[in-house]
VMD Tcl script that builds the backbone (N, CA, C; Angstrom):
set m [mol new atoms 309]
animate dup $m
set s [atomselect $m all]
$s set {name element resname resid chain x y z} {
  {N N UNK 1 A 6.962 34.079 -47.247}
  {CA C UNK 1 A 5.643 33.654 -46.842}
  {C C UNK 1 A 5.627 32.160 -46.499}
  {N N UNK 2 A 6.066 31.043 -46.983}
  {CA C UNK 2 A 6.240 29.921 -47.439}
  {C C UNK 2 A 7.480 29.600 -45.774}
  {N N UNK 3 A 8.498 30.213 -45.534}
  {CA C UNK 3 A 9.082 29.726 -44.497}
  {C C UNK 3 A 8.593 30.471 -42.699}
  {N N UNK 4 A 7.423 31.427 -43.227}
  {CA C UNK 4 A 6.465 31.910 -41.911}
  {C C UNK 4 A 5.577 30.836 -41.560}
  {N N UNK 5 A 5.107 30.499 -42.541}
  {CA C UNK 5 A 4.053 28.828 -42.508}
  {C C UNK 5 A 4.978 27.976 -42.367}
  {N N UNK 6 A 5.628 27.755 -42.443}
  {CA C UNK 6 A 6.765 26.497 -41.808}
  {C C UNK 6 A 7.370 26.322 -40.637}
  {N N UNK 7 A 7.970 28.011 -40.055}
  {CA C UNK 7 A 8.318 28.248 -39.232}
  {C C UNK 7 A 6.891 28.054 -37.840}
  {N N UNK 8 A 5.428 28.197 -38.351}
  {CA C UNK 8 A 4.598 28.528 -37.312}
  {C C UNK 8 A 3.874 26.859 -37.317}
  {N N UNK 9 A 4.052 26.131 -38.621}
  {CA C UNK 9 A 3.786 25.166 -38.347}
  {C C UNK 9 A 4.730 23.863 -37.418}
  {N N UNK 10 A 5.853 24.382 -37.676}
  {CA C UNK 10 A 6.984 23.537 -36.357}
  {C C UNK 10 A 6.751 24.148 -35.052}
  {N N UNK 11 A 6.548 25.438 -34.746}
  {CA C UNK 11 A 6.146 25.761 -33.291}
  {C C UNK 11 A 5.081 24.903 -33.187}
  {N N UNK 12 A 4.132 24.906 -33.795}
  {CA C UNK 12 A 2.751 24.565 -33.256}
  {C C UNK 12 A 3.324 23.165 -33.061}
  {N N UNK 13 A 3.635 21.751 -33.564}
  {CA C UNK 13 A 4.102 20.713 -33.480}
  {C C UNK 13 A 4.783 20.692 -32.363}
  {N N UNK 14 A 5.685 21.574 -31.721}
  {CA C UNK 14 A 6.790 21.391 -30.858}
  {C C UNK 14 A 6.048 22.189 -29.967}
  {N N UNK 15 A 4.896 22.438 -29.920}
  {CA C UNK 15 A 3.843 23.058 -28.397}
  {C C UNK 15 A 3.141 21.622 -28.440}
  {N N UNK 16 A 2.746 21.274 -29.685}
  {CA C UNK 16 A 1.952 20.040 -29.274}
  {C C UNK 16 A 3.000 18.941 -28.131}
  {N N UNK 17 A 4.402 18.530 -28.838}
  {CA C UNK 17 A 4.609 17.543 -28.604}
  {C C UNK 17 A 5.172 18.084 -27.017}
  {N N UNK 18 A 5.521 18.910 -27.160}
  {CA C UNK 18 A 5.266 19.710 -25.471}
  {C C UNK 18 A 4.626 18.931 -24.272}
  {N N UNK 19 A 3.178 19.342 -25.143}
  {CA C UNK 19 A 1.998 19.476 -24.289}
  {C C UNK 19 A 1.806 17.814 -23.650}
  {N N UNK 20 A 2.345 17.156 -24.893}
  {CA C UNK 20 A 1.989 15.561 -24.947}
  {C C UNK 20 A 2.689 14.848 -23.531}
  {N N UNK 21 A 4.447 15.701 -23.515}
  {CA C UNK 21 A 5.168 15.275 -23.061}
  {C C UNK 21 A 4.787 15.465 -21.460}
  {N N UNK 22 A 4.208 16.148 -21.470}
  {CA C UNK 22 A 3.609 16.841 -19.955}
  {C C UNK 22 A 2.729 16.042 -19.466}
  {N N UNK 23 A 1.745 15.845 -20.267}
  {CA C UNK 23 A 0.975 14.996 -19.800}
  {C C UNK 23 A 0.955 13.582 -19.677}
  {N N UNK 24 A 2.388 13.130 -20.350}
  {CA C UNK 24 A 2.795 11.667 -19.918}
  {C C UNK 24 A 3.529 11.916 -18.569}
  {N N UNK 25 A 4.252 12.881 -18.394}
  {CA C UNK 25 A 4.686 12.896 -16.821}
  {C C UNK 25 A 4.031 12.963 -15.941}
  {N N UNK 26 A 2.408 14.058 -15.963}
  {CA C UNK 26 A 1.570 13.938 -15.033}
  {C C UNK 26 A 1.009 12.667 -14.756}
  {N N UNK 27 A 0.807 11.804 -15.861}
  {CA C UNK 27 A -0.004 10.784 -15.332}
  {C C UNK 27 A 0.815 9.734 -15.113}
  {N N UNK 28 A 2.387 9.562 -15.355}
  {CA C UNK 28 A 3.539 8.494 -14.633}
  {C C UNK 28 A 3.218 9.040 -12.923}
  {N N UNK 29 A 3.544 10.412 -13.012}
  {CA C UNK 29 A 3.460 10.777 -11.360}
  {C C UNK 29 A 2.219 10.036 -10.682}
  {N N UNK 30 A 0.863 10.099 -11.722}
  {CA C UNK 30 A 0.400 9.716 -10.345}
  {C C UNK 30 A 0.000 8.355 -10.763}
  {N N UNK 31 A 0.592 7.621 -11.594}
  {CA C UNK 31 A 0.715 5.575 -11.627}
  {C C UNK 31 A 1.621 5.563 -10.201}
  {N N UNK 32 A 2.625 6.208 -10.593}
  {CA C UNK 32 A 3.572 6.212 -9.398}
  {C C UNK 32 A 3.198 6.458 -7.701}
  {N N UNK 33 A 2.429 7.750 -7.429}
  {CA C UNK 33 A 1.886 7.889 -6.710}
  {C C UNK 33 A 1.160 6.065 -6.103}
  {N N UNK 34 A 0.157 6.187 -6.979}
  {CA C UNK 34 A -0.606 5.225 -6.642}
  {C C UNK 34 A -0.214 3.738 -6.215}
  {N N UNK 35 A 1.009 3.945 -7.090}
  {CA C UNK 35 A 1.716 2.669 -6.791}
  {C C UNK 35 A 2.541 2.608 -5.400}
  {N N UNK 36 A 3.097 3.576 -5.223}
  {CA C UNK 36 A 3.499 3.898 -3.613}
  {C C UNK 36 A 2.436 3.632 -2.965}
  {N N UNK 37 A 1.680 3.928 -2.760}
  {CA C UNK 37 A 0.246 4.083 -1.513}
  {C C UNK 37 A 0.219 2.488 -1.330}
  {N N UNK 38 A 0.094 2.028 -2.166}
  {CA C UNK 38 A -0.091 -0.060 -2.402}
  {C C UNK 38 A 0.954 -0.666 -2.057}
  {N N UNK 39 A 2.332 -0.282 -2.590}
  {CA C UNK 39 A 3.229 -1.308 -2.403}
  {C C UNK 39 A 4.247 -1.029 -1.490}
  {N N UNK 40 A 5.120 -1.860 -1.010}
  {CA C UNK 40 A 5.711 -2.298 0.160}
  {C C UNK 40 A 6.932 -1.512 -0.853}
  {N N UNK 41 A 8.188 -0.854 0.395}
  {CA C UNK 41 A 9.176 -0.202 -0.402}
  {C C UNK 41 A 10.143 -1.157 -1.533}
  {N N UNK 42 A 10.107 -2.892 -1.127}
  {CA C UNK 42 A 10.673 -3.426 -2.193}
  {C C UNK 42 A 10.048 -3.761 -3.297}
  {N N UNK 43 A 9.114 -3.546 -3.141}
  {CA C UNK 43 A 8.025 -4.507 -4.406}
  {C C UNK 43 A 7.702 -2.824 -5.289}
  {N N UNK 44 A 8.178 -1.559 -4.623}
  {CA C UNK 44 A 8.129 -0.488 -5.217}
  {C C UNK 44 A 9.371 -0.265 -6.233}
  {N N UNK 45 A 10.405 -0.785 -5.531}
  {CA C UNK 45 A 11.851 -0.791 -6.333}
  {C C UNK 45 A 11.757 -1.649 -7.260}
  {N N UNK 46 A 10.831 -2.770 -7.048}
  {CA C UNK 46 A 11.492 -3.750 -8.311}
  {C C UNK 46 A 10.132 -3.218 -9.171}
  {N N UNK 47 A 8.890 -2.402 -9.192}
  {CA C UNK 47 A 8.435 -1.743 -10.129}
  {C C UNK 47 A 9.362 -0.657 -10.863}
  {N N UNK 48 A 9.952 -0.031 -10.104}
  {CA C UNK 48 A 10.688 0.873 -10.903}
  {C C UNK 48 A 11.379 0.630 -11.673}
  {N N UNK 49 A 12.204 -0.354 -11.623}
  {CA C UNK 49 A 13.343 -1.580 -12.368}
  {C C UNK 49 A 12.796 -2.320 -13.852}
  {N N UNK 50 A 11.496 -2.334 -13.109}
  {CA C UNK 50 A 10.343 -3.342 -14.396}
  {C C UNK 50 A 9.957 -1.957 -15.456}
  {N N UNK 51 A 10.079 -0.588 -14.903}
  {CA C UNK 51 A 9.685 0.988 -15.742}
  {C C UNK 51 A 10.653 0.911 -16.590}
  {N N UNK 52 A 11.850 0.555 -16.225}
  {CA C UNK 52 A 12.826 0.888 -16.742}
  {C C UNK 52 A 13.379 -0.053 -17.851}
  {N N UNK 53 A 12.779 -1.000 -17.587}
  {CA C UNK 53 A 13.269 -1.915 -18.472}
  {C C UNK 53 A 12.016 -2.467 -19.639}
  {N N UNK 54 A 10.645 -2.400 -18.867}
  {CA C UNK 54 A 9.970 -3.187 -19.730}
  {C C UNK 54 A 8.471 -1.917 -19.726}
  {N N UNK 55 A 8.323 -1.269 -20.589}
  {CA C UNK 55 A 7.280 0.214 -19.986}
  {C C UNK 55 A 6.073 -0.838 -20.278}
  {N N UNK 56 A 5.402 -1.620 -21.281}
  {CA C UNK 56 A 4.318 -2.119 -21.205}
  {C C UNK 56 A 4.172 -2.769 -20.246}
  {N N UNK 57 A 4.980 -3.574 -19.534}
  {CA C UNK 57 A 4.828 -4.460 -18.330}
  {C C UNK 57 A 4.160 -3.615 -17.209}
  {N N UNK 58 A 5.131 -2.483 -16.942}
  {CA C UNK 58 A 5.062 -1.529 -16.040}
  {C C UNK 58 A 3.617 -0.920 -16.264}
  {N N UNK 59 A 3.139 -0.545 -16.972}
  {CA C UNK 59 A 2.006 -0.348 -16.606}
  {C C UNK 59 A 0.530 -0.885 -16.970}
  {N N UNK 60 A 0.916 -2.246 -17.318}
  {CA C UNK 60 A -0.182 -3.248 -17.204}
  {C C UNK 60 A -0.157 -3.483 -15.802}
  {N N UNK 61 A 1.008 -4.018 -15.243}
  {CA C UNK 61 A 0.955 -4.120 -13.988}
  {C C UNK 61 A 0.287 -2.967 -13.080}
  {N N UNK 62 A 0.728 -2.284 -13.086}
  {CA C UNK 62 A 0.456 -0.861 -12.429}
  {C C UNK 62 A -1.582 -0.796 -12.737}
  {N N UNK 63 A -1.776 -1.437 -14.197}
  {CA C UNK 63 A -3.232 -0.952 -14.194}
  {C C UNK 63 A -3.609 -2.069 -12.954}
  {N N UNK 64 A -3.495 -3.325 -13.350}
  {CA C UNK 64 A -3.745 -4.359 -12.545}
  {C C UNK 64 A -4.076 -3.760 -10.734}
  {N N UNK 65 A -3.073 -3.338 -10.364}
  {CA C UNK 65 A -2.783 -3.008 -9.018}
  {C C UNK 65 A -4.107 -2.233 -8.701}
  {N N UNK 66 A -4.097 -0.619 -9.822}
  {CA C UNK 66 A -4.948 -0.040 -9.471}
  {C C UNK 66 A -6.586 -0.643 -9.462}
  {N N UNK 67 A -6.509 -1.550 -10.387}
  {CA C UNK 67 A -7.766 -2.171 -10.219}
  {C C UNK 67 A -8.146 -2.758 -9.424}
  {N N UNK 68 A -7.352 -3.452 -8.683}
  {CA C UNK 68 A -7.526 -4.299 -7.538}
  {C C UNK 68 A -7.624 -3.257 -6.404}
  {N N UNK 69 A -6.958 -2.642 -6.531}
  {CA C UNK 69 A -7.501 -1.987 -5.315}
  {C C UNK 69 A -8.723 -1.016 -5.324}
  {N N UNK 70 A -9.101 -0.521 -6.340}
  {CA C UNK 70 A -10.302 0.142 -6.198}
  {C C UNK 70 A -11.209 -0.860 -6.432}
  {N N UNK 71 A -11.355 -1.968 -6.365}
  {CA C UNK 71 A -12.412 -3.068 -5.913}
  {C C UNK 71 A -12.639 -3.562 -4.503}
  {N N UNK 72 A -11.190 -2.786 -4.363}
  {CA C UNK 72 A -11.160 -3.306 -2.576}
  {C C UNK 72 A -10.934 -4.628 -2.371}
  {N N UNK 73 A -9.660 -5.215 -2.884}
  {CA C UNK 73 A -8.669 -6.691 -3.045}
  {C C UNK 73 A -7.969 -6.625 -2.851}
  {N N UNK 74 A -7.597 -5.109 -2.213}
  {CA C UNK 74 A -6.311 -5.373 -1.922}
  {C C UNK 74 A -5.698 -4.620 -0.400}
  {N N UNK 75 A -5.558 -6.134 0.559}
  {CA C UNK 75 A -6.021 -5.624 2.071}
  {C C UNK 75 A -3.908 -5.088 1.955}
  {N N UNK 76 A -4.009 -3.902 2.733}
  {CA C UNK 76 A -2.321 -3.526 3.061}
  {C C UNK 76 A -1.760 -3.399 2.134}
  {N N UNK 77 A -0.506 -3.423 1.837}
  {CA C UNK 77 A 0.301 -3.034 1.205}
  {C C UNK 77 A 1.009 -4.305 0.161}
  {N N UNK 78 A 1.142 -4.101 -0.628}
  {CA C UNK 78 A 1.354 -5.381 -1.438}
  {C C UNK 78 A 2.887 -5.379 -1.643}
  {N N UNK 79 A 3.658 -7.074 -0.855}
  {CA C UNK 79 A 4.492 -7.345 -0.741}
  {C C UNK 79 A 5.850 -7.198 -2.181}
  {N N UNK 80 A 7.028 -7.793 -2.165}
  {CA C UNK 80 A 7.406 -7.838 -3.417}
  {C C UNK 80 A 7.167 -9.677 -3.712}
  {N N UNK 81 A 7.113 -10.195 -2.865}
  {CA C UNK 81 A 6.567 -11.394 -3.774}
  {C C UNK 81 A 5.287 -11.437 -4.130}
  {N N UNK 82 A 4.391 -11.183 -3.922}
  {CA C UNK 82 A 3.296 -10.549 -4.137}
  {C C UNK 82 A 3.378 -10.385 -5.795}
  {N N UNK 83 A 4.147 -9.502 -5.848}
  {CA C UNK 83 A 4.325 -8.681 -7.074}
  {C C UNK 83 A 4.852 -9.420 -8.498}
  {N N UNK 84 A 6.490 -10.323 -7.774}
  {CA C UNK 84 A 6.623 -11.030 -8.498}
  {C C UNK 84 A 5.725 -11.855 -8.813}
  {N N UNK 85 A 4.797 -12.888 -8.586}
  {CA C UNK 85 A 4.495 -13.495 -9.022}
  {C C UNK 85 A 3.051 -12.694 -9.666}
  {N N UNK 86 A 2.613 -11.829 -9.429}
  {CA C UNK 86 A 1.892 -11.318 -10.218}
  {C C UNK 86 A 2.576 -10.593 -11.944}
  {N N UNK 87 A 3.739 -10.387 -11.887}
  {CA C UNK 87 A 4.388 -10.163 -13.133}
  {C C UNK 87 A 4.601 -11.374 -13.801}
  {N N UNK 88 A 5.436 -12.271 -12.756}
  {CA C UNK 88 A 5.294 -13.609 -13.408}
  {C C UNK 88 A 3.896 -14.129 -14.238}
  {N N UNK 89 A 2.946 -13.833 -13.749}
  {CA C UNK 89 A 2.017 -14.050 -14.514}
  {C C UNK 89 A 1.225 -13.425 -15.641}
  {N N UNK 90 A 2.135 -12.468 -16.005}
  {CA C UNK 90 A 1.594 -10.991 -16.533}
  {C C UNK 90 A 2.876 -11.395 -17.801}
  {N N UNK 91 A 3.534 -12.234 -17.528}
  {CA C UNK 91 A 5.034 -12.807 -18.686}
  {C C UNK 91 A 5.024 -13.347 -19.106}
  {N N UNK 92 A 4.076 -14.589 -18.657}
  {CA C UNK 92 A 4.131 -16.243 -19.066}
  {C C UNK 92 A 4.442 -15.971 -20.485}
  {N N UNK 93 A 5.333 -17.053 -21.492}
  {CA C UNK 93 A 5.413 -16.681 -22.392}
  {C C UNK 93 A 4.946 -18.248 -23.013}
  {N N UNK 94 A 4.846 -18.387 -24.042}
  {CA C UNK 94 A 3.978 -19.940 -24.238}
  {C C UNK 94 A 5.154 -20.487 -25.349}
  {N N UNK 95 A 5.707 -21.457 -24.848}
  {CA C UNK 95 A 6.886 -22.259 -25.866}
  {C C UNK 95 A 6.552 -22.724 -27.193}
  {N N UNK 96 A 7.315 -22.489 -28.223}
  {CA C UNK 96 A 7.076 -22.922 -29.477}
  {C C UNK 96 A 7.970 -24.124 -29.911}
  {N N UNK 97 A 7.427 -24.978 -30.775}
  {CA C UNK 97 A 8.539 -26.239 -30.891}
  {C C UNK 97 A 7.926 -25.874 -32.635}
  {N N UNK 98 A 9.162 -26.326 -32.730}
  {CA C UNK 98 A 10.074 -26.210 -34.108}
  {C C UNK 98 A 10.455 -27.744 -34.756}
  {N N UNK 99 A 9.750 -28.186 -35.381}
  {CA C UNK 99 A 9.822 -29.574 -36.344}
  {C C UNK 99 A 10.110 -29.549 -37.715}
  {N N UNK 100 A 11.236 -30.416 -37.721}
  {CA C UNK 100 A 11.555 -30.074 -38.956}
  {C C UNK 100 A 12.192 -31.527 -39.439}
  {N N UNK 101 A 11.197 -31.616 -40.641}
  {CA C UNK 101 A 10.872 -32.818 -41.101}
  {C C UNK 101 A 11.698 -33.042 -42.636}
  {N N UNK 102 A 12.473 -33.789 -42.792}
  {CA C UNK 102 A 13.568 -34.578 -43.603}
  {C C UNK 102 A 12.466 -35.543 -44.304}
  {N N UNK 103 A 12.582 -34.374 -46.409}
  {CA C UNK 103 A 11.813 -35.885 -47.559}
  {C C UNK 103 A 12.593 -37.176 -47.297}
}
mol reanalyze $m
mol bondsrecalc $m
mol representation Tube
mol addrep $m
């Protein structure tokens, strides 16, 4: 009895995490999508590069984009410098100094 409830409680978990997994692909497809329609084929490659390496970047950026363009800011297709420097600014990282003081 005890390994039927175990056994039905790991299916159910492994339909959930299924289900989860699905629906992170549907909605990469259409960041992706969307991100094609906007960007220029290099500034598309070096998003993919930025997926791959940095996923929060990737889709802060990616929200960014979409926002701008459904405000209507964003005339054509958005270059890859464009892009860089919009990541660049999406990175800035703020320097820390380190003092260290001798009794």
């Amino acid at each position: 009895m005890v390994e039927e409830e175990m056994g039905s409680l790991r299916e159910k978990k492994l339909r959930e995490r299924l289900s989860q997994m699905q629906k992170q692909e549907e909605y990469e497809a259409q960041v992706r999508m969307v991100l094609r329609k906007f960007l220029t084929d290099d500034a598309y490659e070096r998003m993919m590069n930025v997926r791959i390496s940095n996923k929060q970047l990737y889709f802060g950026a990616a929200a960014a984009i979409a926002q701008a363009a459904s405000a209507g800011q964003v005339q054509g297709k958005i270059s890859g410098e464009k892009l860089k420097s919009l990541l660049a600014g999406m990175t800035e990282r703020r320097e820390t100094t380190l003092e260290i003081k001798k009794k």
